[in-house]
N, C-alpha and C positions, 0 to 999 in steps of 0.2 A: 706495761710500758713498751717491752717488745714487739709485741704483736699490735701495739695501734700504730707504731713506729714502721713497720713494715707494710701493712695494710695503707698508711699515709701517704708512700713512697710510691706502693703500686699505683693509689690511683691517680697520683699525681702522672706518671709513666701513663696509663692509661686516656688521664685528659689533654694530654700531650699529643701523643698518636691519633685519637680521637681528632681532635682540632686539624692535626696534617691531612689526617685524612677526606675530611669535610673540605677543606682548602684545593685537596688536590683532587676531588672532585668537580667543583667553583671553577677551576682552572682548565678542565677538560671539557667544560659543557659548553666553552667557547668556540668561536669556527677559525679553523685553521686558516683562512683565507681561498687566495684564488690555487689553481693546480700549482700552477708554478713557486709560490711558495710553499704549499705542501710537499713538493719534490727539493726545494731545497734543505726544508728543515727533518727532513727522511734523511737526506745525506750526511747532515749534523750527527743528528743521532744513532747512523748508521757507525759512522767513522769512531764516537766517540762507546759505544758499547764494543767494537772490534778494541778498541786503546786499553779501555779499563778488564776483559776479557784476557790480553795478555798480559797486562799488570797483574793482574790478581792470580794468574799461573806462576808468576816467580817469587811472587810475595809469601806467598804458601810453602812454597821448596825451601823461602827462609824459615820459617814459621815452622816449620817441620822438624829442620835440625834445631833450633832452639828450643823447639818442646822435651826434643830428645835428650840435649843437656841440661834443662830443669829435672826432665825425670829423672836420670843419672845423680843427679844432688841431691835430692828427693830419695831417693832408694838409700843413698851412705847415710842420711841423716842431716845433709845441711837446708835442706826448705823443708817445707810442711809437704805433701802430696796434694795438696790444692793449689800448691801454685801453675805449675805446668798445664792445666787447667785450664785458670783463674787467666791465665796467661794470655790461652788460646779464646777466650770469650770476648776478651778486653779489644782483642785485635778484631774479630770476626764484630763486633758493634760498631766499630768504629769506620770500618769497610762498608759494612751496610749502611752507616748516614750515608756518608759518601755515595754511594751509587744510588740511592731512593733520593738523592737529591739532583745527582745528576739525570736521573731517567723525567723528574717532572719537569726541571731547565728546557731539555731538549724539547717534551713537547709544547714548551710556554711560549717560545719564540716566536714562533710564527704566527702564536694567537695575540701575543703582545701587539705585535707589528700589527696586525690586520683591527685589533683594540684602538690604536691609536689611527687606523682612520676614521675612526667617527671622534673621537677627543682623547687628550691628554689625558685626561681622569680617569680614563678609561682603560687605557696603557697602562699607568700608573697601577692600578686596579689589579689587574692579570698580573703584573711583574712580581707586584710585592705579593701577591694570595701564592705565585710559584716561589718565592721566596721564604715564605710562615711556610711551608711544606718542610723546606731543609730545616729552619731553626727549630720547628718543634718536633720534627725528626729527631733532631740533633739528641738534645733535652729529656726528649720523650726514651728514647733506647739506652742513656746512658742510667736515668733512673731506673727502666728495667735490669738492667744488666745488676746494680745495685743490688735493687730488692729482691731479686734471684738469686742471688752469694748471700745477702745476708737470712734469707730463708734456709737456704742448707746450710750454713752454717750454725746458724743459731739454735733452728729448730728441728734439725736433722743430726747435725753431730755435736750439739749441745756443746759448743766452744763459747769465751767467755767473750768479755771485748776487744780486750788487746791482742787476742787470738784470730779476732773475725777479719777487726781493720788491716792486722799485717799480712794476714793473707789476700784482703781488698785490694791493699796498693798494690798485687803484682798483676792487675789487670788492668792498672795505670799503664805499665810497661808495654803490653801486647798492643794499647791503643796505642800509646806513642809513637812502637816503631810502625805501626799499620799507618797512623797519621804523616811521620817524618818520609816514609816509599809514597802516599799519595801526594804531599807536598812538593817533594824532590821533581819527582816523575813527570807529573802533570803540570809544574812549573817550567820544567824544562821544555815539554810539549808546546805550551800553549807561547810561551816568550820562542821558540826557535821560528814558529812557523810566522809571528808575529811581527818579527824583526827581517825575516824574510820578504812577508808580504809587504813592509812599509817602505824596507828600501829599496828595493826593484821596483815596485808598483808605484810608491806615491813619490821619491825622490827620483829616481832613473828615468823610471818612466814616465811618470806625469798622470798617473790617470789617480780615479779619485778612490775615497777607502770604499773597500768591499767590492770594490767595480768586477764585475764577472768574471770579466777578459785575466784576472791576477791565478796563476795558478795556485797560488799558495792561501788564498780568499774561504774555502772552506777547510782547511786545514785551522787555518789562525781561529773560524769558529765553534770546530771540536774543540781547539786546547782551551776556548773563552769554559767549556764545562766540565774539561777531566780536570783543570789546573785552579780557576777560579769556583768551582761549585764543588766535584767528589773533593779535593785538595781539600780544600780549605773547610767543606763538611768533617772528614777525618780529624783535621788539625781541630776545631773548635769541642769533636767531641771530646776529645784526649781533655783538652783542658777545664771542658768543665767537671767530667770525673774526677783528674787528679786534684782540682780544688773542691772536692766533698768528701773524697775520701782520707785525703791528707788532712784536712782539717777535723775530722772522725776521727783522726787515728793522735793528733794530738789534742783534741780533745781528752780521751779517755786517758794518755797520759797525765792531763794537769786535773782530771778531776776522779780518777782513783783513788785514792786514799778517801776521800770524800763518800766513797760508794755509791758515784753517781756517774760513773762511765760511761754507761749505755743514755744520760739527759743528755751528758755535752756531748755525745755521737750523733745523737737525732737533731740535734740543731741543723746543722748543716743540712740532713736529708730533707730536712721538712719544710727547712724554708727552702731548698730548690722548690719540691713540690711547690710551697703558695707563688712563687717566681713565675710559675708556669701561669696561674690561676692570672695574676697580674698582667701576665705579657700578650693573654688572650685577649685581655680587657682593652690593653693599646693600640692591638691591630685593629679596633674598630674605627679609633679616632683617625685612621692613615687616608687622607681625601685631599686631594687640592682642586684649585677652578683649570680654569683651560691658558694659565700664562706660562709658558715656558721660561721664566726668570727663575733665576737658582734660588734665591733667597725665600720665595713662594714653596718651591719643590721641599728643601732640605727642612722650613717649617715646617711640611706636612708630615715631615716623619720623625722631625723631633716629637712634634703633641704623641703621637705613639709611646717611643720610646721613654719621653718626659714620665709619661701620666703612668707607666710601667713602676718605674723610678719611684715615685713618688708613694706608687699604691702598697709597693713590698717593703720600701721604709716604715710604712704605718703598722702594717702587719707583722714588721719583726721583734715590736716591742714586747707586745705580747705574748710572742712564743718566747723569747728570752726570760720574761717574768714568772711566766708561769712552770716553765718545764726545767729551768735550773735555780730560780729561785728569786727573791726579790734584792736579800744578798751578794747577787751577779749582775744586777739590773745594767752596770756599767758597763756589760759587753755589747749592747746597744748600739755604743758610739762608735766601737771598732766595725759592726758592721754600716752605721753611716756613712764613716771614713771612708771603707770601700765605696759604697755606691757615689760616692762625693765624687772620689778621685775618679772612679771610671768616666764619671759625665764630663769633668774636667780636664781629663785627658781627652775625650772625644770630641770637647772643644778645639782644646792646644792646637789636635790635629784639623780638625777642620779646617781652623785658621790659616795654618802654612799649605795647605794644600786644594784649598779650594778658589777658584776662579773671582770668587764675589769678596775679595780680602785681599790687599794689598800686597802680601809675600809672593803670590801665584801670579801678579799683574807684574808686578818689578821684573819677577823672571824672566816674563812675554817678553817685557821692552828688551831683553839683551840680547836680544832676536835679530834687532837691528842691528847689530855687528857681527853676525855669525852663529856657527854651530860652539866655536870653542867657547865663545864668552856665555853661550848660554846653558852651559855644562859645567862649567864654573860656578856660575851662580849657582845651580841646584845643588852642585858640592855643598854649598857654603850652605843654603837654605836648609836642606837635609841637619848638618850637623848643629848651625843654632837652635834648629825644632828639638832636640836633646835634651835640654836645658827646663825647658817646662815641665816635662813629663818626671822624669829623676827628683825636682821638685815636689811635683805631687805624691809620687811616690813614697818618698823618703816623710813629708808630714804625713800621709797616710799611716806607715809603718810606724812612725814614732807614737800616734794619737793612739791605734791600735793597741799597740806593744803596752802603753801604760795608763789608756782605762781598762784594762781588764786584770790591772794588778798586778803585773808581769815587773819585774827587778832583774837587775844584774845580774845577782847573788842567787835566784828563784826564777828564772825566765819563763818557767815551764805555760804560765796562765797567758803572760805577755804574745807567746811563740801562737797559743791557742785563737788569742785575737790579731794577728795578724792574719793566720790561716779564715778564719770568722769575715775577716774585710775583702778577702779573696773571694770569698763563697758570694758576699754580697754586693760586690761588682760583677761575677758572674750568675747574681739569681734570676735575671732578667734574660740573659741568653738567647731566650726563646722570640722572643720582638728584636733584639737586636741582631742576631743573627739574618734573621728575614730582611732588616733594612740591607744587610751587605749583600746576602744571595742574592737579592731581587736585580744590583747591578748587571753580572753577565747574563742574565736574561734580554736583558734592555739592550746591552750589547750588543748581541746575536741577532734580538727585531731588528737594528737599525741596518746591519748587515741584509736579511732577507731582504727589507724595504731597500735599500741600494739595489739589490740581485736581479728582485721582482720588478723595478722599473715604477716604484708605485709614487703617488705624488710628490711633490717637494715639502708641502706640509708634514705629509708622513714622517719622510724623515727629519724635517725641523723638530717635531715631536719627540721622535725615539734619539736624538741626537743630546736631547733638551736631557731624558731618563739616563740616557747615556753618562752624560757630564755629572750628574747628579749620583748615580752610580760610582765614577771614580772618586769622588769625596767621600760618600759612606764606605764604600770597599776601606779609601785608608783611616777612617773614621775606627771601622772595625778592626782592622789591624790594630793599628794604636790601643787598641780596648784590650783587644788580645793578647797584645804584648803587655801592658801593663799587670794583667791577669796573671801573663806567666809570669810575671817578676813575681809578685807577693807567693803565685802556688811553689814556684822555686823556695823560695824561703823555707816555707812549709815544710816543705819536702827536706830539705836540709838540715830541718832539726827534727825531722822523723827517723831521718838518718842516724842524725847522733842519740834518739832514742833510742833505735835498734841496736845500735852499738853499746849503749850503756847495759842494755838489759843482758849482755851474753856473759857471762863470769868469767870467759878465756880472753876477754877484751882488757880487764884488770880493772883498777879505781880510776875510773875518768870521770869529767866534769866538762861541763860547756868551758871552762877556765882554758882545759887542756887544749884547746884548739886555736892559742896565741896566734897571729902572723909571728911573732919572735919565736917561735917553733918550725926550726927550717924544714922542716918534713912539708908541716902546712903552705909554707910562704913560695916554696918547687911549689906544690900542688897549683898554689894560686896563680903563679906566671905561667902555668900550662890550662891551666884551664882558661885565662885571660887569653891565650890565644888559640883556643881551640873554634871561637866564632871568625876569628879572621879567617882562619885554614879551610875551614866548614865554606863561609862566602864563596872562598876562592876558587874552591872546589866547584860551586854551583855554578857560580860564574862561567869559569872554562867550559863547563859543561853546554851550559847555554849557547857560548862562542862558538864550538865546536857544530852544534846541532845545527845553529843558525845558518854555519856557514854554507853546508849541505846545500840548506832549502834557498838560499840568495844562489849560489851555482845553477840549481834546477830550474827556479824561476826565470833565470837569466837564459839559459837552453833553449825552453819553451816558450820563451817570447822569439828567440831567433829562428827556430827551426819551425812552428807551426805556421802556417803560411795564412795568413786570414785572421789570425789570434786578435791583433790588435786592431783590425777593422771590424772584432764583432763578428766575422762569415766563420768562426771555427770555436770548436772549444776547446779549455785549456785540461790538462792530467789530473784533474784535483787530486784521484786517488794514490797518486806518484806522489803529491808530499804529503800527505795523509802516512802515508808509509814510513816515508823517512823518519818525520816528527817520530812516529809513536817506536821505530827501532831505535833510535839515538837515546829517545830517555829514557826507554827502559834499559839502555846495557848503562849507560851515566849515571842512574837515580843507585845503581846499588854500594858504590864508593863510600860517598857518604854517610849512607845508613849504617853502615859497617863499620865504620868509624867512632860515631857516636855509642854501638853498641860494644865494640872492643877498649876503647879508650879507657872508661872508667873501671875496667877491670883490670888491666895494665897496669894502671898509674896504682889501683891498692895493691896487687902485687907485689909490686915495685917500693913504694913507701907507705905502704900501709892507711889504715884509716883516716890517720892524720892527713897525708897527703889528697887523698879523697875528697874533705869536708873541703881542702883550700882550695882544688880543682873548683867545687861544685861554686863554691862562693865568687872566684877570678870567672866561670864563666857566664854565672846570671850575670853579676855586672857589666862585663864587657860585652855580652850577647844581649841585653836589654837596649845598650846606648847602638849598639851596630843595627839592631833590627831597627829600633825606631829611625835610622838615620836614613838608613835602603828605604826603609816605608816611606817615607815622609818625602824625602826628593824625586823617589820614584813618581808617586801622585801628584806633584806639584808641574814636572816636566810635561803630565800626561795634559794634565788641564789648563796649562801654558800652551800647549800647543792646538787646543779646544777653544781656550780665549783666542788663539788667533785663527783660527777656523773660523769664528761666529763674525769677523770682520775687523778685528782690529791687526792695526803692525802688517797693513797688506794682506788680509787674508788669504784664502786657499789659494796655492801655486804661488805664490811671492817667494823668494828668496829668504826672506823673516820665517816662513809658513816650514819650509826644505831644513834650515837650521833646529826650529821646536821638533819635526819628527827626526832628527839627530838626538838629538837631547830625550824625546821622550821613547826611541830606541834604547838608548843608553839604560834609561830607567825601569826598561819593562821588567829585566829578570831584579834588578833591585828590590821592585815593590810586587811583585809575581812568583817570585822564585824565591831568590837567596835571603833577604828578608823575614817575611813569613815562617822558612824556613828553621830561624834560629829562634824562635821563639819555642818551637819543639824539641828542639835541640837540648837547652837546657834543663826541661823538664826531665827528656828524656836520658837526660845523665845521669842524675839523680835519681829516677824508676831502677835505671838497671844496677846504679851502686845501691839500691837500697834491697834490691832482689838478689845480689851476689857478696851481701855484707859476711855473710859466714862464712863462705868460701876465704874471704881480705881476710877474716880475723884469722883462720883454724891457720892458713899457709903460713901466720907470723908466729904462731903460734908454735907449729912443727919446724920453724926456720930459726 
């Protein structure tokens, strides 16, 4: 069972990378266009490997002293000597999507752009084939990483289950923090130089997006691939790992005694694996005609995603049947539940945030009275979009929790198919991620096509990709956050596993973790506000970076003499500069944060205190991220609907107020956002990697 279990996993990892690879060949056999686009999309990816080159110098020097204090634990006796490790691999996979996805971005753009002068379908085409690069990137190295721990461990140091998975989840951790430094960083990059370029250039100045003459114009299009594509590669890997291996590792809790640890461990790997097999199958269905109407676009890449959807549902009945029994058949349903609610949440969000739906058009109109009423309204928009999603989630979790037999009294099977509904919103991964990366690709052509001077067509086209882009982007999000809610959970009763297993912990019981337990109920109002602080955090950060690059650009349009007639060029590499110094000294607060906190608070009140942290912050970081997502992307394409001609289009006063508002919203749905969705997982990676250290200190105290 072992050995077909592992062998399953690799070749799943194998037809993965395989597929990325064939994609990002597809992608390259395209022609870059004319010189002049070839020379701009050289400076993209010039700017954007010098950003990620110095990230990855400090992210190491973290990386380094934390390995040092795993070993250190490690040597007295409190981890295994694979974690430290296990640690360091977790984080080095998760880095490398991230840059194998940024490196194919960079060269997609210009082929994109130079794609859509012959047609939309075309564009379409390139965007998404450099898009299925990142998602089965993604997918592809996180199963590797998998089927590599669980080879040396199983079949080199002959560890049992509960042995292999707990030393699995602590390469949950190393991706996390590598994910929450590329999130942070490159959110803060890509939103400073963004916020710069719009309001100098498109409110101050007048001229239009991407226009040449804007110093800050190639800057805003490296952070479109350190912040939207390595970012959010990082982030997506982190959580598809943490939901297979958390769901592995409570698996072989609730079906131990059973002596069937290692069936309900291979669930989860093996339907990633067929996830893969499905998600290849969707990419084919991704084609539209040549209308740029959103409603046309965003069909084209549901039938993908759909037919994904649909094809891993069929296929997970009978791995359910057969590999844990016909007696289990009911955990079936907890994996529908997931795939339900992901598509339903990727609805919800659609809805509030896309241009062709009536939340995204009401915003436009409050255009007509300004910047403030239309900042307003996205407040309000953002926090009613709340309400759907917490819905789905919560029937998800409940259908989960008790077809697979789970009780009050016995959670253990329940806790197993919530993790199970997690795994199966996230088996498809692979197509969906492609639909979100393929946006700053689309991004970036419509940028070269401004740069380049290339038709009006052109860029109607890539404008068309563009808009269609910030829908899926918060399509994805929404996906993603919903994802970490459930792998949070997960996570949190792997926690209280770990803790139950150690004998210095004493008789505890899921009971023990009352909120009428003031230990718990502190934990909870600290951790309920540790996503606000975390926001806050980004936020400033953002302000801080932005403001830099709004002074520079303001410089440079006064002191170059010719700038704004077009006779001279502007510094690009001058905010190229700034951007990438500002968030890498910003991006390491945060991180630091999330990593120190949940060791503090066990410290301080013990386990108890931990689990109520871990519970106050999924909740409150689930409703915060969706709410930054969701307004963030509704202002963007509010201000997109009034681009295309309505509410006075471009230069109107209506037009000056939406990039106010969709200023406002960049680091919300970019940055701080996005970000807390890693956040919370990653509280619970590190309380669950520093649980002995919480217990022995109460222990000796």
């Amino acid at each position: 069972m072992e050995l077909y279990l592992v062998i399953a996993v690799f070749v799943g990892s194998l037809l993965a990378l395989g597929f990325a690879l064939i994609m990002a060949k597809r992608v390259l056999s395209f022609d870059e266009g004319t010189e002049k686009m070839k020379k701009i999309s050289a400076s993209i990816r010039s700017g954007a490997n010098a950003y990620l080159k110095r990230q990855y110098t400090i992210v190491a020097i973290f990386f380094a002293v934390l390995f040092v204090i795993l070993g250190v634990m490690s040597i007295v006796g409190l981890l295994t000597p694979f974690v430290p490790f296990a640690f360091i691999t977790g984080g080095f996979f998760s880095g490398l999507s991230g840059f194998i996805g940024m490196k194919i971005a960079t060269a997609a753009n210009a082929r994109t752009a130079n794609a859509c002068r012959t047609g939309l379908n075309k564009g379409l085409r390139v965007a998404f084939s450099a898009g299925s690069v990142m998602g089965f990137t993604v997918v592809g190295l996180g199963l590797l990483d998998i089927s590599i721990w669980f080879t040396l461990l199983k079949f080199v140091f002959n560890r049992d289950a509960a042995e292999i998975t707990s030393a699995m989840l602590t390469f949950g951790m190393g991706a996390s923090s590598m994910a929450l430094f590329a999130r942070v960083g490159g959110g803060i990059f890509t939103k400073a130089a963004d916020v710069g370029a719009d309001l100098v250039g498109k409110v101050e100045a007048g001229i239009p997006e991407d226009d040449p003459r804007n110093p800050a114009v190639i800057a805003d299009n490296v952070g479109d691939n350190v912040g939207d594509v390595a970012g959010m590669g990082a982030d997506l890997y982190e959580s598809y790992v943490g939901s297979v291996i958390s769901c592995s590792a409570l698996g072989v809790a609730a079906f131990n005694e059973q002596g069937m640890g290692f069936q309900a461990m291979a669930i989860p790997m093996i339907m990633a694996a067929l996830g893969i097999l499905c998600s290849i199958i969707g990419t084919f269905f991704v084609r539209t005609g040549e209308k740029t109407e959103q409603k046309l676009l965003l069909k084209a890449l549901s039938r993908g995603t759909n037919l994904a959807a649909i094809l891993i549902a069929i296929a997970a009945f009978p791995l359910i049947w057969f590999i844990l029994g016909k007696e289990n058949w009911m955990l079936y349903f907890a994996v529908l539940a997931g795939l339900i609610a992901g598509v339903l949440i990727g609805k919800a969000t659609e809805y509030f945030t896309s241009d062709t739906y009536k939340p995204t058009k009401n915003l436009a109109s409050k255009s007509e009275t300004g910047s403030a009423t239309i900042i307003i309204g996205g407040l309000g928009l953002g926090m009613l979009s709340t309400a759907i999603p917490i819905i789905i989630v919560g029937i998800a979790v409940l259908v989960a929790f008790f077809v697979s037999g789970g009780t009050l009294q016995a959670p253990q099977m329940g806790l197993y198919g919530i993790a199970l509904a997690a795994v199966g919103m996230l088996s498809t991964l692979g197509i969906t991620l492609a639909t979100d990366a393929y946006g700053p690709v689309a991004d970036n052509a419509g940028g070269i096509a401004e740069m380049s001077g290339l038709e009006p067509e052109v860029r109607e086209r890539t404008d068309a990709l563009d808009s269609l882009g910030n829908t899926t982007a918060a399509t994805g999000k929404g996906f993603a956050i919903g994802s970490a809610a459930l792998t949070a959970l997960a996570l949190i009763a792997s926690y209280i596993d770990k803790i139950k297993s150690m004998p210095a912990a004493g008789e505890i019981s899921y009971d023990s973790f009352s909120v009428m337990n003031p230990l718990v109920l502190i934990g909870l109002f600290i951790g309920a506000c540790l996503p606000f602080v975390f926001a806050a955090l980004t936020m400033d950060a953002v302000g801080r970076a932005a403001q830099s690059v709004v002074i520079e650009v303001r410089r440079q349009f006064k002191t170059i003499k010719g700038l704004m007639e077009g006779k001279a060029d502007p510094d690009y590499a001058k905010c190229v500069d700034m951007c990438s110094r500002s968030s890498l000294k910003e991006m390491i607060l945060p991180t630091i944060i999330a990593v120190v906190v949940p060791v503090i608070v066990g410290l301080v009140l013990g386990f108890y205190g931990v689990v109520g942290m871990l519970a106050g912050a999924t909740a409150s970081g689930f409703l915060m991220a969706i709410f930054m997502s969701n307004s963030g992307g509704a202002w963007d394409n509010a201000k997109k609907y009034i681009e295309a001609g309505h509410h006075g289009g471009k230069g109107s006063d209506q037009h000056k107020a939406a990039v106010v508002g969709d200023t406002v919203g960049d680091p919300f749905k970019d940055t701080s956002g996005p970000s807390i969705n890693i956040l919370i997982k990653l509280l619970s990676m590190v309380s669950i990697v520093f649980a002995a250290l919480v217990v022995q200190f109460h222990l000796l105290g």
